[in-house]
C-alpha positions in Angstrom: 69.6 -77.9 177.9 71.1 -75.4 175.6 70.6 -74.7 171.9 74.1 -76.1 171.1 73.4 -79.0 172.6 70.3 -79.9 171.5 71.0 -79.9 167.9 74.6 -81.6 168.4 72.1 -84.4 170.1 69.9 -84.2 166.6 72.6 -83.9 164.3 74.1 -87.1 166.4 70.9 -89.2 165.1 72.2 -90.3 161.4 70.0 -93.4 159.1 73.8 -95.0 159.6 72.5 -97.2 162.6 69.3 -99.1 162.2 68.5 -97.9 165.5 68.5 -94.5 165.1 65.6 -92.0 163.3 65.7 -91.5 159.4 66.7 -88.6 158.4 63.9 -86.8 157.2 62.1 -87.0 161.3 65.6 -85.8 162.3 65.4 -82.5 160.5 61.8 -82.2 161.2 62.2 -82.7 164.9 65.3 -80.2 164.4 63.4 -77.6 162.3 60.7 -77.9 165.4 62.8 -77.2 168.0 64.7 -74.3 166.3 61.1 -73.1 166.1 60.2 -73.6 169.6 63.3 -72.1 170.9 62.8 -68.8 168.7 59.6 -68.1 169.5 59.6 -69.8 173.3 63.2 -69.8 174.0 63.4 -73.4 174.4 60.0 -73.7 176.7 57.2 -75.9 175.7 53.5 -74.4 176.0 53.0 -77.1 178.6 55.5 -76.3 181.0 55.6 -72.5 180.7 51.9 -73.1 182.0 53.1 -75.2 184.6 55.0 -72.3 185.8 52.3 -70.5 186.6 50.1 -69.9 189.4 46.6 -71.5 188.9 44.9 -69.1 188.8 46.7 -67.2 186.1 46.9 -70.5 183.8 43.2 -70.2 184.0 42.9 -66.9 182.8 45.5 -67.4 180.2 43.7 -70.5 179.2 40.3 -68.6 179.2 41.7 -65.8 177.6 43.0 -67.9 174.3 40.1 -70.7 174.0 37.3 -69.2 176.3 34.5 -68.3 173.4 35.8 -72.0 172.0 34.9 -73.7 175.5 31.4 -71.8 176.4 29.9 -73.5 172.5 31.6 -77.5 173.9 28.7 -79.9 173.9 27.7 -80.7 177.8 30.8 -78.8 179.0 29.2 -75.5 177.9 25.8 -76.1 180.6 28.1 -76.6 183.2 29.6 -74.6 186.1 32.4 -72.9 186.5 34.4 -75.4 188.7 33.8 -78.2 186.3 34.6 -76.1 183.0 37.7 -74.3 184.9 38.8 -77.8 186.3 38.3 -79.1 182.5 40.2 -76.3 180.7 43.3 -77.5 183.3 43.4 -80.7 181.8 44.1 -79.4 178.4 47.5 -79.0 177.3 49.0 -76.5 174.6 50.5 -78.2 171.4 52.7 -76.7 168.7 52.1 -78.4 165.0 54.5 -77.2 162.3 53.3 -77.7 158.7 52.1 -80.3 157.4 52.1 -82.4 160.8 49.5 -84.4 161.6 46.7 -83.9 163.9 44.9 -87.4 163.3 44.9 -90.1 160.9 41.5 -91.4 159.3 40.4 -94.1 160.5 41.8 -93.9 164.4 39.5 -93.5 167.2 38.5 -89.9 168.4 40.8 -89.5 171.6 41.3 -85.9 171.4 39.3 -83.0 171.2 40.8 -79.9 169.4 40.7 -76.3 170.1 42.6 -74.7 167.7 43.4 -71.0 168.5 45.7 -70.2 166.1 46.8 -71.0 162.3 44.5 -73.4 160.6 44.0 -77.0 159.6 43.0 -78.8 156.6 40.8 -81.4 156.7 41.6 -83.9 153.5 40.8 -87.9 152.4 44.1 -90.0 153.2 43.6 -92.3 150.2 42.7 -89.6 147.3 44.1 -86.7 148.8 41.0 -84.5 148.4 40.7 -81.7 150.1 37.5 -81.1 152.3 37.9 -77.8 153.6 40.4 -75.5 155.9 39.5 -74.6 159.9 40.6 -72.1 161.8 40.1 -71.1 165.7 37.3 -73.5 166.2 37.0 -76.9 168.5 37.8 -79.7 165.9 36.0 -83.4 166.1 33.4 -82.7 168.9 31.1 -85.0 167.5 33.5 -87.8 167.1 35.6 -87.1 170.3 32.0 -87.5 172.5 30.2 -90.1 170.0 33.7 -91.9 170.6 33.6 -92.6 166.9 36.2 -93.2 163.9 37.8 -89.9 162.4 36.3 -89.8 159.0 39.6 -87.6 157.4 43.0 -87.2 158.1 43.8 -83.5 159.6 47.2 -81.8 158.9 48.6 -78.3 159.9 48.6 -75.7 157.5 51.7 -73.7 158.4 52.5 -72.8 162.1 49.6 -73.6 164.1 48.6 -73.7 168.0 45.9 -75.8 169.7 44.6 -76.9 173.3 44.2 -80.4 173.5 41.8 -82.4 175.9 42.3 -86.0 176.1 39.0 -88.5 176.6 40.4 -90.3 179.4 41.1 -86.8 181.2 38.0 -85.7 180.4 36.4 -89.1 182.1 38.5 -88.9 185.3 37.1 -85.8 185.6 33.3 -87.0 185.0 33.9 -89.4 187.3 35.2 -87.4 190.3 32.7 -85.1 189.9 30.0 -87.6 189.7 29.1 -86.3 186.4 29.1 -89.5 184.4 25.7 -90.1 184.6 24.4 -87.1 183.8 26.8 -87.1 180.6 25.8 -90.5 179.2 21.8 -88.8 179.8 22.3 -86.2 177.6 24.6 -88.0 174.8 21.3 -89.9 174.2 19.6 -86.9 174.4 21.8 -85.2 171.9 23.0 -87.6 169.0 21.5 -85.6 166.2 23.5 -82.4 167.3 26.2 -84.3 167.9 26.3 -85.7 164.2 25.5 -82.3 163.2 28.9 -81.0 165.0 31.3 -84.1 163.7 33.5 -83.9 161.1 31.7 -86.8 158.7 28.5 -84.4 159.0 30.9 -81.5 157.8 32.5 -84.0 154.7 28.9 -84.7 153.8 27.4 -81.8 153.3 31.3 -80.9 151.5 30.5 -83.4 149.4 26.9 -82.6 148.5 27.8 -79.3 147.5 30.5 -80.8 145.1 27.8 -83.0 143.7 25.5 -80.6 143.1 27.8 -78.1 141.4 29.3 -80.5 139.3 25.7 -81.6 138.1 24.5 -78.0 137.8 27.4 -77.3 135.5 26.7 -80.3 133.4 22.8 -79.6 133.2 24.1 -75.6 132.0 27.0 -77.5 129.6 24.0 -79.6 128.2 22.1 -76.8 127.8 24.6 -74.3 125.8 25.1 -77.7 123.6 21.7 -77.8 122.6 21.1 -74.5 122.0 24.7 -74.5 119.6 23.6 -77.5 118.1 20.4 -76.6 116.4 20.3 -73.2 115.1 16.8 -72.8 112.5 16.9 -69.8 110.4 13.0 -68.4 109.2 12.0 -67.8 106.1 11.0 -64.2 106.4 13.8 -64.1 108.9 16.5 -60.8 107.9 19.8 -63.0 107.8 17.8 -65.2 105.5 16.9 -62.1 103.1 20.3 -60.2 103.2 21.7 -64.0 102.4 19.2 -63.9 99.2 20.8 -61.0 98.8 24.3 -61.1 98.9 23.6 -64.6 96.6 22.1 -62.9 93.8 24.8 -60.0 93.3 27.5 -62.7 93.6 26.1 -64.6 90.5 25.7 -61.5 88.3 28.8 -60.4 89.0 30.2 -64.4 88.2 27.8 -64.2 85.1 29.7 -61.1 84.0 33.1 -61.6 84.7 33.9 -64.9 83.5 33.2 -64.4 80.0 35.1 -61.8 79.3 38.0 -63.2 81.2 37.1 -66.2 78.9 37.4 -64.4 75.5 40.0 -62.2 77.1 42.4 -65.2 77.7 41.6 -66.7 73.8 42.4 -63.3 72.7 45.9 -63.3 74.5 46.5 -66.6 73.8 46.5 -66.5 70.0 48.4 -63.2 70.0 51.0 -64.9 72.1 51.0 -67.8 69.1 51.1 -65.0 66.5 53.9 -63.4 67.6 56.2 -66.4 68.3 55.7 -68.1 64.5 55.0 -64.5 62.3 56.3 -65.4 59.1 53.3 -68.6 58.9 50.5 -66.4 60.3 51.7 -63.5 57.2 51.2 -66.5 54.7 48.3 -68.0 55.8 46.6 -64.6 55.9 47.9 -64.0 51.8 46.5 -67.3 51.1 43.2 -66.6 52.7 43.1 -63.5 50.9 44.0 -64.8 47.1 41.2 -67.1 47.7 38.7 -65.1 48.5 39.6 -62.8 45.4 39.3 -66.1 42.9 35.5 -66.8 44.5 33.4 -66.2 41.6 30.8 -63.3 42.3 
């Protein structure tokens, strides 16, 4: 199938008919094949490794996720027959962003290893953020345990991942009469499990977010207390230079204010002088015979 005709098919899927896909998963599954036929011409992961000779699948598949494979609980004791065999029944996946890896809540059917771009790993009914991953095997614990995802997982940006199904991986136990010796060592290895799933990884995400948020209210209490109560000594030197600076302010007051006091009187009765002269002139004569008819 062409380019052309592949997004005529897309564009051909309108929300007009209740049968056909909303609009919003029409563009997506349009911007993801425009994707995949840029950088893969059109050819899936899947079936360009399905072109390919055994043998060189197996050393591409090595090549890309081999460190990932060798650290895989139980698969990582094994031979080489069983783990090549294994890595065959994973399949290459292409996730655009923000698509989905798992939901919370769904059973572990899948186990992820990521080998390029990352993952975030976030709460699906707050929206919290746990943490990012990046070329690592994602869910181990869970996918063995065969537990509930604790998180829901969504592609940050372009990213690339092998994926081995559960019931792949059994069909494989069971032909090579490994089954037993697997559910052996699950018992065996619970606690490392738990210690590899992604609730173990949320805890201890979690723990760390409690802790720092009490730290910082323990140092918050702390600054409060010290800025609330602030004693200053007696013979202490702010105490003496306030003394100080206390006792040249109130000469200086004692000073000033009354001769700004007599000052002001003084300007005050000129001012009165000057507006009504002619009553001041008599009062002054009359003040003055008087004082010459005062008997000696």
């Amino acid at each position: 199938m062409s380019a052309n005709n592949f997004i005529s098919i897309i564009h051909g899927l309108t929300p007009s008919h209740p049968q056909m896909l909303h609009e919003h998963i029409g563009e997506h599954i349009l911007h993801y094949y425009e994707h995949l036929w840029a950088h893969n011409m059109g050819v899936s992961g899947e079936q360009l490794m399905s072109f390919m000779p055994e043998t060189l699948a197996n050393e591409v598949r090595s090549e890309l996720i081999g460190h990932q494979i060798s650290k895989v609980f139980f698969i990582k004791d094994e031979n080489r027959d069983f783990v090549t065999r294994l890595a065959g029944a994973m399949h290459p996946e292409k996730f655009m962003p923000r698509d989905v890896l798992f939901y919370s809540g769904e059973c572990a059917t899948n186990l992820f290893l990521l080998f390029k771009g990352s993952v975030r790993l976030i709460s699906q009914s707050t929206g919290t953020n746990y943490t990012t991953l990046s070329d690592c095997v994602i869910g181990e614990g869970e996918f063995f345990m065969r537990s509930l995802q604790p998180c829901t997982a969504l592609s940050e940006g372009h990213s690339e991942s092998f994926i081995l199904s559960y019931d792949s991986f059994w069909s494989i136990l069971l032909e090579e009469r490994k089954a037993t010796k697997f559910k052996t060592s699950l018992k065996q290895n619970l606690d490392s499990l738990h210690k590899n799933s992604i609730a173990h990884m949320i805890e201890k995400v979690k723990s760390n977010l409690k802790n720092a948020k009490m730290n910082k209210m323990m140092a918050g209490g702390q600054e409060e207390e010290k800025d609330k109560y602030w004693v200053v000594l007696p013979d202490a030197s702010f105490k003496k230079c306030w003394d100080f600076v206390g006792m040249v302010v109130t000469v200086y007051y004692g000073v000033k204010i009354p001769f700004q006091v007599s000052e002001r009187s003084e300007r005050a009765l000129m001012k009165t002088r000057a507006m009504n002269p002619a009553k001041w002139i008599q009062k002054d004569t009359s003040t003055t015979k008087l004082n010459q008819t005062k008997p000696n």
